[in-house]
C-alpha positions, 0 to 999 in steps of 0.5 A: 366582825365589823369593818376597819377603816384604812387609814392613809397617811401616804399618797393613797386615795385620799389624794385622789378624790374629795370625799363627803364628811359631816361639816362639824367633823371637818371643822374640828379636824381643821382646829385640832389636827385630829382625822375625819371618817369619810362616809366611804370609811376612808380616814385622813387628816384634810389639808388639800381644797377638795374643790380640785378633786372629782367626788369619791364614787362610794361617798357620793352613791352612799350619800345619794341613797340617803335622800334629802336629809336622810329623811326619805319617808317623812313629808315636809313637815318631818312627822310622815306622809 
């Protein structure tokens, strides 16, 4: 059974952190209404400037662990070491 996301639509966590969404999303989101997947799994609608929050901690160690580009093993060529 795989995890379901706890979507908010009160004054929830989403209102106490800025969280990590891929750009394309949140684009979308701001053109059409429809609500982002944080990489934390959280899902709301953005409309507040994320600028005036602190990270979420569980987006921020999870994108951390992705490394560069999510690309950890790859030289700087993309095809390895």
């Amino acid at each position: 059974m795989e995890p379901t996301p706890q979507v908010s639509h009160g004054d929830g966590d989403h209102e106490r952190y800025a969280h990590y969404v891929q750009k394309d999303k949140i684009m979308a989101s701001a053109l059409e209404g429809t609500p982002v997947v944080a990489l934390c799994g959280k899902v709301w609608v953005p409309g507040r400037d994320p600028k005036k929050y602190p990270v979420c901690p569980m987006c921020k160690e999870i994108y951390d662990s992705m490394g560069a580009g999510g690309d950890k093993d790859k030289g700087k060529d993309g095809k390895g070491k």
